[in-house]
N, C-alpha and C positions, 0 to 999 in steps of 0.2 A: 461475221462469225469469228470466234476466237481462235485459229486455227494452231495452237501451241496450250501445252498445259504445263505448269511449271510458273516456282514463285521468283524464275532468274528474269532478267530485264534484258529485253531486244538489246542488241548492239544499236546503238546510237549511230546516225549518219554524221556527228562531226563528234569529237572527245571534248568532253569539262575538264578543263586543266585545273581545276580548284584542289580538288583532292588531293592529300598529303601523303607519304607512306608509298607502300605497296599498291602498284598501278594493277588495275583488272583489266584496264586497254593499253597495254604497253604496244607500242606505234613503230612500223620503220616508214622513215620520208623516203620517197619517191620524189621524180619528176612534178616540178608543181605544174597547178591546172590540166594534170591526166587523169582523175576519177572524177567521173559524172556523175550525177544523183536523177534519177528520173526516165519512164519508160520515153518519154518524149526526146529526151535526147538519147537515148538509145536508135531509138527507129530514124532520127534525123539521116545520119550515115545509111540508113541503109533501106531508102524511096529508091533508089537505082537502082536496085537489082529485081530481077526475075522473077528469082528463088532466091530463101532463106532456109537454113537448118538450124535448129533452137533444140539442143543437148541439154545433158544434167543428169543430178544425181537425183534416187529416190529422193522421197521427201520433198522434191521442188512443187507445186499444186500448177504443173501447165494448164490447165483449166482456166486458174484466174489470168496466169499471163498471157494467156490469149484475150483472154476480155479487154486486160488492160493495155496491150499492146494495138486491139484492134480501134482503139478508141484514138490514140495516137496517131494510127497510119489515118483513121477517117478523117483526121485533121490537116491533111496534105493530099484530100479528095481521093484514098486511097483503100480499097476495101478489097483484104487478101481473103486467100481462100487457103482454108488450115488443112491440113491432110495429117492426121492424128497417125502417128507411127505403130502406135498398140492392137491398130487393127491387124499390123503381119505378125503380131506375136501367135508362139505356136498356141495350141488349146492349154485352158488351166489343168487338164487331164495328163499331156506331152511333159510342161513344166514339170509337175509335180515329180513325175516319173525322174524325168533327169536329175530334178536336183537332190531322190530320195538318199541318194549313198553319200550325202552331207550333211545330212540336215541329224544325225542321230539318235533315229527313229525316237521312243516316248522319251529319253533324255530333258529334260524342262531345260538345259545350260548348253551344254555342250554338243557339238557336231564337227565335221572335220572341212578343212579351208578347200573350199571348190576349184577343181582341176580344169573348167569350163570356163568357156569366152561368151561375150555378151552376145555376141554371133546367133550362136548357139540356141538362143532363145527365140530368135526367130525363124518365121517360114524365109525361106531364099527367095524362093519364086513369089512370097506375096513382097517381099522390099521393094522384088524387082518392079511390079507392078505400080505399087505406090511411085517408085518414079517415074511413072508417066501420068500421073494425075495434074503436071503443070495445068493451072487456068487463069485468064486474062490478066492483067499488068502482073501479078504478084504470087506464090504460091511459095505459104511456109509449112514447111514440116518440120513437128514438131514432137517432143518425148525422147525419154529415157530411149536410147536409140538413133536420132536421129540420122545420126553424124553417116550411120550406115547407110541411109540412103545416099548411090551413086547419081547426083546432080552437079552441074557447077556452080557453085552457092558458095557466099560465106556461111561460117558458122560460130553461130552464136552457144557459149557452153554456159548456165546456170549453176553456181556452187552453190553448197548451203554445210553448212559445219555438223557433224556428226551428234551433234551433243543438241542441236536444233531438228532433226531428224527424229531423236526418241523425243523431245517435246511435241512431236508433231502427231507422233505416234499412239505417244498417251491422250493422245486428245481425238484421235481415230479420224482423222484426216488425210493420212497417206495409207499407200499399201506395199508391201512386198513388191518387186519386181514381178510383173506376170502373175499376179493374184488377183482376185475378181473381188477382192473387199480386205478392210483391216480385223488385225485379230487382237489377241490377248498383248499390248506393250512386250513382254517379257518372249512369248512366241514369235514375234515380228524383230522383235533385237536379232534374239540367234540367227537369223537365216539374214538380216542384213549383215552380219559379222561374217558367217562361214559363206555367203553366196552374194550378195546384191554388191556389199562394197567392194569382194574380193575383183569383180566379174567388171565392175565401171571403172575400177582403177584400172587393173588392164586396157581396156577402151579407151579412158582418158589418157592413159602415158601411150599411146598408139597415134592419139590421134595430139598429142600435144602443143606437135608445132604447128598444125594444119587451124588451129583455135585463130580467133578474127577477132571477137571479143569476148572477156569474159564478168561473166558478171556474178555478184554476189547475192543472191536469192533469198537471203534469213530470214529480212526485214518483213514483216506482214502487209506494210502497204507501200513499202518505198525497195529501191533498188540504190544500188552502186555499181559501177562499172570501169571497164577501160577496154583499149584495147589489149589485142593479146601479145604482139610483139610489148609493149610498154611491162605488163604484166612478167613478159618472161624473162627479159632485159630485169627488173626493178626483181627478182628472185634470185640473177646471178648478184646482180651486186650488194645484196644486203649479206652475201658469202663472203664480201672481205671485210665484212662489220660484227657487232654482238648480233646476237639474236635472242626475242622472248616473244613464243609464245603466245598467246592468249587462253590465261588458266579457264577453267568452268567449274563449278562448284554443284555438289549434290549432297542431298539430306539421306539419312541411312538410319539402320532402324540402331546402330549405337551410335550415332552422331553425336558430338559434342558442341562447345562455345566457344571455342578458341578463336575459329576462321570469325565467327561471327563479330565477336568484339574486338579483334586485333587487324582486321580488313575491312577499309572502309569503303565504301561503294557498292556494297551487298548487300539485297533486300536483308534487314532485322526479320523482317515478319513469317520468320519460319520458323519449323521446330528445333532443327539443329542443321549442323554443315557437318558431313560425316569426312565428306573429301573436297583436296583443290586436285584435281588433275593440272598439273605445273607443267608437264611436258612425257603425256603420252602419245608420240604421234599420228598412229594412224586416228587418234581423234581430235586433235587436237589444231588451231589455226593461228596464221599469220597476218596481223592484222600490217596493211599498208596503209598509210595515208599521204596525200596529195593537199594540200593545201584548206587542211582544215581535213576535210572527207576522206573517211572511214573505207576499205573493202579487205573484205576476209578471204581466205584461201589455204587450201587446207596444208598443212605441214606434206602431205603425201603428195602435190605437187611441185612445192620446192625441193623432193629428192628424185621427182621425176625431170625436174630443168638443171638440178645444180647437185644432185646425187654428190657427183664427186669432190669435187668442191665442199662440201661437206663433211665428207667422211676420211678426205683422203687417202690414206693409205688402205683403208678398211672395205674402202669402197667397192673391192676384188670379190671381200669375204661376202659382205652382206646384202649389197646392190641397192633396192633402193628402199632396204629398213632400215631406219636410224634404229640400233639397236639398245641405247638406254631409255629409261623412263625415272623420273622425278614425281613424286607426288607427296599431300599430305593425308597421312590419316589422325583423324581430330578425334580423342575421346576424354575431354577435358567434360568434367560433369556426364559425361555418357556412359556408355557401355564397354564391356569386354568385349571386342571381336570375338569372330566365331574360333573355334579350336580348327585348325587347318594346317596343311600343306598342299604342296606345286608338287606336280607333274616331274619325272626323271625324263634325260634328253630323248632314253629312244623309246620310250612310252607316248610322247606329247607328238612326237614324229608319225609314229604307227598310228596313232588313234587320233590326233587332231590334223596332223598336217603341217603344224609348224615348224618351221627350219630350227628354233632355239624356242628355249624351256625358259619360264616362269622362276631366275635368281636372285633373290634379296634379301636385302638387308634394312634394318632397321635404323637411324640414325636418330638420337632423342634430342629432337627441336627445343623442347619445353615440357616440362612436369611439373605435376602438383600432390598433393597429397601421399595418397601409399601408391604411386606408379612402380607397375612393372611389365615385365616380359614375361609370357610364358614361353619356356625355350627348350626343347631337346627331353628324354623322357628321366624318367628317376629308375633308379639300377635296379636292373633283375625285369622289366618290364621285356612282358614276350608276348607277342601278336597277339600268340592265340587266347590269350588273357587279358590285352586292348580288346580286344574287338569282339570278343564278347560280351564285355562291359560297357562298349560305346552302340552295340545294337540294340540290347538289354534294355539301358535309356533310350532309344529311340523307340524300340518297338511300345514299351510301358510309359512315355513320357514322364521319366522319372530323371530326378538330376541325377547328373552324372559327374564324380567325385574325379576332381579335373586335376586337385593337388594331389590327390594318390597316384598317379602314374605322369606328371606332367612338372618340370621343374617350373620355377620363379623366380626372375632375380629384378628385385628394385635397383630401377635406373636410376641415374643422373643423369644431365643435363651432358651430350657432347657424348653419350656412349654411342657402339658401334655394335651392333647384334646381326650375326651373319648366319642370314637362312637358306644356305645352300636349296636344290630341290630335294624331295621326300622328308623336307627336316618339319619334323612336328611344334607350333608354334602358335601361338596369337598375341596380339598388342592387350594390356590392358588399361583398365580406364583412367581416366585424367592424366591423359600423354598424347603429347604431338609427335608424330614421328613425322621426319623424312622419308618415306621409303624409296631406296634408290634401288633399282632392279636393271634387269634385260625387259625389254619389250613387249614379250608376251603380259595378258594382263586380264584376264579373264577366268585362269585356270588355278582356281582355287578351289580345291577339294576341302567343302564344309566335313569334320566330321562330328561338333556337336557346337551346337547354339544357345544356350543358355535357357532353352525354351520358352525362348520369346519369337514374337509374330513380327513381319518385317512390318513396315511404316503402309503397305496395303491393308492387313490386317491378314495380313496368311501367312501358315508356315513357310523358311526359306529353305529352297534345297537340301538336301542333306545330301553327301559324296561318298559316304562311309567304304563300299565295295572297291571304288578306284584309289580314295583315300590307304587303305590298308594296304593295295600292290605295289603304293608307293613308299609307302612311310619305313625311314633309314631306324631301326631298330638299335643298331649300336652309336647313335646318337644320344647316349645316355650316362649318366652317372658325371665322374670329374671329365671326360672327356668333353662336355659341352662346354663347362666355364675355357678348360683350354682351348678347343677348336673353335667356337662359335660367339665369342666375344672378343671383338678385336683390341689389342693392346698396341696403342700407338708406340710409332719409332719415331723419333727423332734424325732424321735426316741432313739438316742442313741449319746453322744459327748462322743470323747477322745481326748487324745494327736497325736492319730495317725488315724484318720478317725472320720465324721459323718456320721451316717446312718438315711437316710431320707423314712419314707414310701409316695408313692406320688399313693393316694386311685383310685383304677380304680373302673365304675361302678357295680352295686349289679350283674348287666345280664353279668360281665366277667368272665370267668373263671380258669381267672390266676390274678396275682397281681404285682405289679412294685415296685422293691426297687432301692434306688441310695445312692450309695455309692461318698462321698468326701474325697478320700483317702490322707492325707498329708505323710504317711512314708508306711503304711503295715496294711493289713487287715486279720486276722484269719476267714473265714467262715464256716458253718457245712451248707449240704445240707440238713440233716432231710431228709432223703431218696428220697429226689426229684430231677429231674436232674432241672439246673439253665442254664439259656440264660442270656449271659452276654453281653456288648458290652460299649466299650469304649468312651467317647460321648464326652468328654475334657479332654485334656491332647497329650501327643509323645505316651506312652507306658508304657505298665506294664510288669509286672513279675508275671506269677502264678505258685507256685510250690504244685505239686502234692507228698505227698511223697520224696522222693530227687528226682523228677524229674521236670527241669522248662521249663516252657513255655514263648517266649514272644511275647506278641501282642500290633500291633500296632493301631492309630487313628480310628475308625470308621469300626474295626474286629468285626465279630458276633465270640463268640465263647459259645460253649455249656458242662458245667458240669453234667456230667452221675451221676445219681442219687448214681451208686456203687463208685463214690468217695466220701467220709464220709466229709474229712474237705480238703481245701484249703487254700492258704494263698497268695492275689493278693499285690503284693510292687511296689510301685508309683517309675517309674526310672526317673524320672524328677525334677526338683526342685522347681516346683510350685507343688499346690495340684491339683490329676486328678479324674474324674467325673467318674464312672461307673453305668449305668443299669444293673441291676435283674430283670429279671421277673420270674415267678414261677408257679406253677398251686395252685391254692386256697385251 
């Protein structure tokens, strides 16, 4: 059974080094000969014990891992006896209830971040029960949950990458935490977003050091593994090195060809790549490898082992959200995104839940033809004259005249567009942008679409009602060229690099530097980690330490706050471009 739907390609159990450019499996080494490949050496380690607990996230199919692990133990004349943990969940009737004050109610998008522990979802008195189900040599419990049952056991924890979850999803394979079936992709995202991931990360950073082994789930017929000390050890110390990521790529209904023809190692056989998610992390993974072999792990456990380490000094503010985000949005031969804005701070606070709002800016990677921005409104525009006009075309599906009340300004190559929250906005077509933000990344109030149907064949949301409470109305006329388009400073010349600061608005809470590196740049991070990314030029060199790193065109990569200085050297013979951004 195919149990994934999506034209991305399984993580590979060992990496092709052939590929040139931009890495899709960029790697940190570990300890060699620590990751295992196989359910057979999995269970090796663990014929000696009693009891097992076998943990994870949605999306894991414990179903087959039992099949396939019971085929293992039979091979060391060992036949356990499974005790399925779903059976102490409370009734689909109890869930529902609890989790209705997040889920926002007929909302198609939006709900707010669940204030519940995965506890919660269970009966107490039936866990309690299920621990006493031990029978003869072996007895594994096992599900989303396990870890609660009080036994003496090790415990075995299954990840699986967020972006392999909705493939799982669209393919009607998994379910909702405590749902008795899969539903609509787009219905089962939201309640993994506001409840399922919120509710296992808890759990897991609870239960993180008590982990025995962990193992990476994605793969459809294979595993990777290690143990858990090796895993949590091999997260502190890639904190005193670079770090990247593992991007994932998706088709959107204005997707373009950029990603497509300028990244190799990407299925061709799609319609467009709309996004790279470069470094969002609560979706986003760390790919380790050990001597050849591959295992992922999600970025939201490296800030639950090495938070600090990470963030350094920030680490007080935000705990364990990496608070920026990196991504591309592709509309090269595509579409106009939709007309939008983000969420104001105590709006996203009151009605979503989240600690920080939805701030960004634009940064143009590459253009072609008539690229531009739409940005900030044209003079004399008043609500109540938007928003007549933007429900007008919604109600009539009539176009709506986006240059009459919506400025444009054709980009260049290296501008900087800065979308405070409630700032009215869209990317238009044949432009890459960088968009560098805050973390939230979900909270985007459509308020008109160009009347087109997404890549399902159905209309996409429209926001219009929340869009309106939010939208910054004197964000308009010369005020935008001056506020909302950064004009770089000149900070610092030498012989071997300028450092330009290029001012993001007052309401951001990070800052953007760019480096023009012509030989080698000494950096100190001042205890902050730095989000870098190469924006002109083949390739740099950043050496950590004596250790180097090298990345290529259009790499996000991220310096942990615990590395003190760096030192990035231009491998090319013209001068190359780098982004910084920071927290403020």
């Amino acid at each position: 059974m195919n149990i994934r739907k999506t034209s991305q390609y399984e993580l590979p159990i060992t990496k092709n080094e052939s590929a040139e450019g931009y890495d899709i499996y960029p790697t940190h080494a570990i300890t060699a000969n620590s990751i295992h490949i196989g359910y057979t050496s999995l269970v090796t380690p663990l014929i000696r014990y009693k009891a097992i607990r076998i943990d994870g996230f949605t999306g894991i199919v414990f179903d087959d891992i039992r099949s396939r692990m019971t085929k293992a133990f039979e091979a060391f004349n060992l036949v356990p006896h499974w005790v399925d943990v779903t059976e102490a969940l409370k009734s689909p009737q109890e869930i529902e209830k609890m989790i209705e004050p997040f889920m926002g109610g007929d909302d198609p998008v939006f709900g707010k971040i669940a204030t519940i522990e995965l506890r919660d979802f269970f009966n107490v008195e039936a866990l309690k029960d299920l621990a006493t189900r031990s029978q003869g040599a072996l007895t594994i419990f096992y599900g989303v949950g396990a870890s609660l049952i009080e036994v003496n056991s090790p415990l075995v924890f299954f990840d699986i990458p967020k972006n392999e979850i909705q493939f799982r999803s669209r393919a009607g394979v998994v379910r909702n935490l405590g749902a008795t079936a899969s539903q609509d992709p787009k219905v089962m995202y939201k309640r993994f977003y506001f409840v399922d991931w919120i509710v296992i990360n808890r759990n897991l950073k609870s239960i993180i050091n008590a982990i025995d082994f962990f193992v990476d789930g994605q793969r459809s017929d294979e595993i990777t593994w290690t143990s858990g000390k090796i895993w949590r050890e091999s997260l502190k110390n890639i904190t005193r090195s670079c770090i990247r990521a593992r991007p994932w790529f998706e088709p959107g209904a204005w997707g373009g060809s950029w990603i497509k023809r300028n990244i190799q190692g990407l299925n061709k056989d799609v319609i467009n790549y709309a996004w790279s998610f470069e470094l969002i992390t609560p979706e986003n993974g760390i790919l380790l490898e050990s001597s050849g072999v591959l295992l992922e792990t999600s970025f939201d456990s490296l800030m639950f082992v090495a938070g600090k380490e990470v963030l350094g000094t920030d680490a007080s503010i935000f705990g364990d959200l990496f608070p920026i985000r990196f991504d591309f949005l592709d509309t090269f031969d595509g579409g106009n995104l939709s007309v939008q804005c983000h969420p104001r701070k105590k709006y996203i606070r009151e009605h979503f839940g989240e600690a920080i709002t939805q701030e960004e800016t634009y940064y143009i990677l590459d253009r072609q033809k008539e690229s531009k921005v739409y940005l900030g409104f044209n003079e004399g525009v008043t609500p109540d004259q938007f928003g007549a006009a933007l429900k007008r075309s919604f109600e009539m599906k009539e176009t709506f005249d986006v240059d009459r009340y919506i400025q444009s300004f054709v980009t260049q190559k290296h501008d900087l567009f800065l979308i405070p929250p409630g700032t009215i906005h869209a990317s238009g077509k044949d432009t890459l942008v960088l968009e560098i933000s805050s973390t939230p990344y979900i909270y985007t109030f459509k308020l008109y679409d160009w009347l087109r149907l997404d890549l399902d064949g159905k209309p996409r949301p429209m926001n219009i009602d929340r869009g309106l409470e939010n939208l910054a109305f004197d964000r308009s006329g010369a005020a935008v060229d001056r506020d909302l388009i950064s004009k770089p400073k000149l900070l610092e010349t030498t012989e071997a690099y300028d450092l330009y600061q290029l001012p993001t608005h007052p309401e951001h809470l990070y800052e953007i530097h760019r480096y023009k590196i012509k030989t080698k740049a000494n950096i100190r991070t001042h205890d902050k980690a730095h989000v870098l990314s190469l924006v002109e030029g083949s390739s740099i060199e950043i050496m950590v330490g004596k250790k180097k790193f090298e990345y290529q065109y259009a790499e996000t990569v991220l310096i942990p706050a615990a590395v003190q200085t760096y030192t990035v050297t231009n491998l090319g013979s013209s001068p190359v471009m780098m982004i910084l951004a920071s927290i403020k």
